[in-house]
C-alpha positions in Angstrom: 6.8 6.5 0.3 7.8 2.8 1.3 5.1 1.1 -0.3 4.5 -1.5 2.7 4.5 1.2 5.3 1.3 1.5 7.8 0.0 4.0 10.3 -2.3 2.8 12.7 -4.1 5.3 14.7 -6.1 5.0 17.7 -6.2 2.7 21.2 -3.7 1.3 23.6 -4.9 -0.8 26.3 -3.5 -2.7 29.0 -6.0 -5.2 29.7 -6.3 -7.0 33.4 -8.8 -10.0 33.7 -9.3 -12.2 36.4 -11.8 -15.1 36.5 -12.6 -17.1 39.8 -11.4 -21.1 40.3 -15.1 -21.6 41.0 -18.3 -19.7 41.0 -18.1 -16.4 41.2 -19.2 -14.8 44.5 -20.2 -11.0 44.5 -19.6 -9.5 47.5 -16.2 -11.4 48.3 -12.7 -12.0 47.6 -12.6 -15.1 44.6 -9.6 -17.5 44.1 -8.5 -17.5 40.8 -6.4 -16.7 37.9 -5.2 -12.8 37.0 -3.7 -12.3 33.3 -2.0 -8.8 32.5 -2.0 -8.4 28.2 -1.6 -5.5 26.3 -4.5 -4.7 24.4 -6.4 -1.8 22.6 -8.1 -2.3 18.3 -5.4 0.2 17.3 -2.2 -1.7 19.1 -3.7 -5.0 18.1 -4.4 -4.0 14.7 -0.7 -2.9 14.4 0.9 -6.1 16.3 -0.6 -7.9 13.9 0.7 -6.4 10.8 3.7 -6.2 12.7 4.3 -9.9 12.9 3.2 -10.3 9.1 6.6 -8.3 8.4 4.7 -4.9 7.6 6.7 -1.7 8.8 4.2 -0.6 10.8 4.2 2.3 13.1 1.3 3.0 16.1 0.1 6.8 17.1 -1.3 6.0 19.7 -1.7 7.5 23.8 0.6 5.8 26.4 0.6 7.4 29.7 4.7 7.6 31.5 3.2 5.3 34.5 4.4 1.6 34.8 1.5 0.3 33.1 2.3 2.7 30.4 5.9 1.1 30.6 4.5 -2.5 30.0 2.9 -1.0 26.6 6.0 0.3 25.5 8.1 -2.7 26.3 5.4 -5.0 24.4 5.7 -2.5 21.7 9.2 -2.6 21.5 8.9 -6.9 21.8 6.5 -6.4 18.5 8.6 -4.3 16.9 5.9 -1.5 16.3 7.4 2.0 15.5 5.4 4.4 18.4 7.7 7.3 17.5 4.7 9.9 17.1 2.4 8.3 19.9 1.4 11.0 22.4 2.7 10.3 26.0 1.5 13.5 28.3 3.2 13.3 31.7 -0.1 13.7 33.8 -2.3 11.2 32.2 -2.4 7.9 33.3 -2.2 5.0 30.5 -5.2 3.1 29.0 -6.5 0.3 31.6 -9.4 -2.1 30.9 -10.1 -4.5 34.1 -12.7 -7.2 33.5 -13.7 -10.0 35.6 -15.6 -13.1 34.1 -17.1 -15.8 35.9 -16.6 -19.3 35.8 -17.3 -19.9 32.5 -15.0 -16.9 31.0 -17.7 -15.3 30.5 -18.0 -11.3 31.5 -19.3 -10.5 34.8 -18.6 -6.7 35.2 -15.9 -4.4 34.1 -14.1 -1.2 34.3 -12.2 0.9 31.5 -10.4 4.1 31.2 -9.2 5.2 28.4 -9.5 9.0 29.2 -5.9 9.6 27.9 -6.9 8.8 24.2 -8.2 12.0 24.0 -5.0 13.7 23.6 -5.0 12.1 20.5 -6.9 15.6 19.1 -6.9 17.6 16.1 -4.5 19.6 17.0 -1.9 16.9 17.8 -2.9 15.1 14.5 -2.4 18.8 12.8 1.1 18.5 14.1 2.4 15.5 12.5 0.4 16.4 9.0 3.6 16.3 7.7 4.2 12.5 8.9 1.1 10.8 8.0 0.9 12.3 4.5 3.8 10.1 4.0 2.4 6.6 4.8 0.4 5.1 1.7 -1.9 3.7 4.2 -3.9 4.6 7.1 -5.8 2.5 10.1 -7.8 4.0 12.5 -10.3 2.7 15.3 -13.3 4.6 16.2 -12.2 4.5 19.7 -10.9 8.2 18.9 -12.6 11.5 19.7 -15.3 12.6 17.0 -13.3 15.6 16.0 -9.9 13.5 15.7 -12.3 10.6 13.8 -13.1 14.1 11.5 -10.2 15.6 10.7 -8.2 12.3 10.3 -11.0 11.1 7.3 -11.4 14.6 5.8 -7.6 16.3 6.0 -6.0 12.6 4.8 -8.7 11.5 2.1 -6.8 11.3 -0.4 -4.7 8.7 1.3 -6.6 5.3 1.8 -8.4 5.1 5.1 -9.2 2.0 6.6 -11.5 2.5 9.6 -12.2 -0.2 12.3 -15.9 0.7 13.8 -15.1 -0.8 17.5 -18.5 -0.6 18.6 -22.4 0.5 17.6 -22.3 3.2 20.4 -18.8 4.7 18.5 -20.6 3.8 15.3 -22.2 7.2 15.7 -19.3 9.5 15.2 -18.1 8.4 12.1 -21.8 8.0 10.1 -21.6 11.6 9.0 -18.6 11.4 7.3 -18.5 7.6 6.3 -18.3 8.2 3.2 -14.4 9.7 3.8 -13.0 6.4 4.6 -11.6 3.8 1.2 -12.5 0.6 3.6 -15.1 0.3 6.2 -15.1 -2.9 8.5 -17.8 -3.5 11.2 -19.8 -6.2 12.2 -23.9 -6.4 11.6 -25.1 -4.2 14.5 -22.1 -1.6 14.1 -23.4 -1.0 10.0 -27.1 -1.1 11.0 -25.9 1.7 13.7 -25.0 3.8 11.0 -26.9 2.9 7.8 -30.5 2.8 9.9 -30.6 -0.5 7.7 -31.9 -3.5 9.4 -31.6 -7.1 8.8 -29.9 -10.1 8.3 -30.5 -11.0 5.1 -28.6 -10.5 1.5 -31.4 -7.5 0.4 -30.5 -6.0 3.6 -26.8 -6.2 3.0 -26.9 -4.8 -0.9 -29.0 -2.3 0.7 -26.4 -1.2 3.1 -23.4 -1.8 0.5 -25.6 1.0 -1.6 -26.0 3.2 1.5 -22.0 3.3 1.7 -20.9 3.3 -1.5 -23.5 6.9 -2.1 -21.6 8.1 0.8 -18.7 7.6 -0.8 -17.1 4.7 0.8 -15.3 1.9 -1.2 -15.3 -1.1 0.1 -17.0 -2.5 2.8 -16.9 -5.6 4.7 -19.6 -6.9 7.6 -18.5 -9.2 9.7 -21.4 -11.8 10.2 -20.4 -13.9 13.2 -21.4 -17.5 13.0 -22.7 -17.0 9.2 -19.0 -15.6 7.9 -18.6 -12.1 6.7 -19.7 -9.6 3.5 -17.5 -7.5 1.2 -18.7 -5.5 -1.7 -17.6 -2.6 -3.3 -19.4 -0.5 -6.2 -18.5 -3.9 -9.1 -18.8 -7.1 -6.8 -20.0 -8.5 -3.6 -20.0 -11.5 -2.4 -19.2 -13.9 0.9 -16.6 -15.8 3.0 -18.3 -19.3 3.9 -18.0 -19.8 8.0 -16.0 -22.0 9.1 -15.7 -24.4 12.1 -13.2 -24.5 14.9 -12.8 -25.0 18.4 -12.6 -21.4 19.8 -10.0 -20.6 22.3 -10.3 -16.7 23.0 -12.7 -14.4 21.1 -10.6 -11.7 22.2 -8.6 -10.1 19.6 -10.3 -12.0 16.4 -11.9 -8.5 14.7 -8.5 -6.7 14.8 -6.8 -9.5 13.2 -9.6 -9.5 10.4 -8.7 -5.4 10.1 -4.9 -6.1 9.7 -5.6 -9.2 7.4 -7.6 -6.6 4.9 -5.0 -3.8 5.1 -2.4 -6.8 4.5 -4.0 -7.9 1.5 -4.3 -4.3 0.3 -0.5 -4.1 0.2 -0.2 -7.0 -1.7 -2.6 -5.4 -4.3 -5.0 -8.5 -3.6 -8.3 -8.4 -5.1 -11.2 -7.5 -2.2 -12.6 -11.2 -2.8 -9.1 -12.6 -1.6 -9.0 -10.2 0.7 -11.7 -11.4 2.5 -10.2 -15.1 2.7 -6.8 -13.6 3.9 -8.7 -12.0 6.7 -10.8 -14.7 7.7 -7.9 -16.8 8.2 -6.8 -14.3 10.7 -9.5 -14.3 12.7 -9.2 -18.3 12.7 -5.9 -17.3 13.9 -6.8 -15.2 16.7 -9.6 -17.1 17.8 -7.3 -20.4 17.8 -4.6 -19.0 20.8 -5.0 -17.3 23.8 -3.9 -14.6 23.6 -5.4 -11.5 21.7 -2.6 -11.4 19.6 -1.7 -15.2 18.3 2.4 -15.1 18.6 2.3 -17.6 16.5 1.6 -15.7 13.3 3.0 -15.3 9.8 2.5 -15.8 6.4 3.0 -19.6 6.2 0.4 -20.1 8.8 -2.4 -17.7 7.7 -1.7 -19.8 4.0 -2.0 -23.0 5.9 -5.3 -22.2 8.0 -6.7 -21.4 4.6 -6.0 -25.0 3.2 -6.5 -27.0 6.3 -10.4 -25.1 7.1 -10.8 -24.6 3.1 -12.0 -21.0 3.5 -14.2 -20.3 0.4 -16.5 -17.8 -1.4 -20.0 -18.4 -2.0 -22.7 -15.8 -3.7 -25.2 -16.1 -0.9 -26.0 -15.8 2.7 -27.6 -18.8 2.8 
């Protein structure tokens, strides 16, 4: 095994979004801006650790259409490996169309991601051979249930670090949690699975006990405006939030992701860990776009000097 070697395992998007010049006007055709960026937690996850100098390599679902094309050829910019990706001839690639208002803020949108699901347990079954050679595996919840299952209970003995997505895909993985080594998610996405609620540090023990019985561990919950939570079964603890002038929210949650499974590699401690990946989120949410271009290891090092990202024993 190549001891900095990654598989990542799960979305690729094509994002369009367009926002108008002024209000926005149902009903009618809005001036304004279109942007076209590759997208999807899996692809972003991997772009990420891509640009951090990580060999990483995508299995992922990219359709042979020209928006599947664009994926490929930002793929190829990134230099992510998408050797054993899935590309079925009659599936068109994933497409996510959004369109804010004024304020950038989401007015309505449409996503198909259909073609994900030939990422099944059958495919997965056929490159066994392939992922049992990574040290380290990523996947987003964005996968079927039965792909999601096989992938945490066929590979457990390899570390899994899964990426929750969402509280509605929350609910395929809760059976089988306890499968994965890391678990990221935000508040609502562990409340989803635990049945736990609350925003408090009770609340969050309670939670870090509920995974660690299942078998998880580490955890971390992200917090939003109050920083984020890691614990395993010896320590917990938290990242103090920091202030910055946000740019694009897009993107920041799979830069945390790739910051943990960074740190990881570089047999960091989990408190460390936590710092490392806040300081990419800072990253993301400082550029827009979903993936800052800008990244490497100097820079991550430097946002965590210039905002002074520290631990503190409490959430409040």
């Amino acid at each position: 095994m190549t001891p900095h070697k990654v598989l990542v395992i799960g979305a690729s998007i094509l994002d369009i979004t367009g926002y108008p010049i002024s209000q926005l006007l149902p009903n009618d055709s809005n001036p304004g801006y279109i942007y076209l960026t590759a997208g999807g937690v899996a692809r972003n996850i991997a772009e990420n650790l891509a640009l951090l100098q990580v060999d990483t390599h995508l299995l992922s679902a990219i359709g042979n259409d020209v928006w599947g094309q664009i994926l490929r050829e930002r793929c190829q910019q990134a230099r992510l490996n998408i050797e054993h990706s899935v590309c079925p001839a009659d599936a068109p690639s994933a497409l996510y169309l959004a369109i804010n208002n004024d304020q950038r803020d989401l007015a309505v949108a449409i996503v198909n991601t259909a073609i994900i699901d030939h990422i099944n347990p059958t495919y997965l079954a056929s490159k066994a051979s392939i992922i049992n050679d990574f040290p380290l595996l990523v996947a987003d919840a964005n996968l079927r249930e039965d792909s999601l299952h096989y992938l945490c209970t066929t590979f457990a003995h390899i570390p899994i670090y899964l990426d929750v997505v969402s509280a509605t895909k929350a609910q395929k993985v809760k059976d089988f949690v306890g499968k994965c080594h890391t678990l990221k998610a935000n508040l609502t996405e562990a409340a989803a699975m635990s049945g736990i609620e609350g925003h408090t540090t009770k609340a969050l023990l309670q939670m870090r006990d509920y995974f660690m019985n299942k078998g998880t561990q580490q955890i971390i919950i992200t917090l939003g405006k109050d920083g984020s939570f890691y614990a395993n079964t010896a320590i917990y603890g938290f990242v103090a939030p920091t202030s910055i002038a946000v740019v694009n929210t897009s993107g920041a949650g799979d830069a945390y992701m790739a910051g943990l499974v960074y740190a990881h590699l570089q047999q960091e401690s989990l408190s460390n860990a936590a710092i490392f990946a806040s300081a990419m989120s800072i990253a993301a949410l400082m550029s827009q776009h979903t993936v800052n271009p800008q990244l490497h290891l100097s820079f991550i090092q430097d946002i965590i000097k210039k905002y002074a990202i520290c631990l503190k024993n409490t959430l409040t």
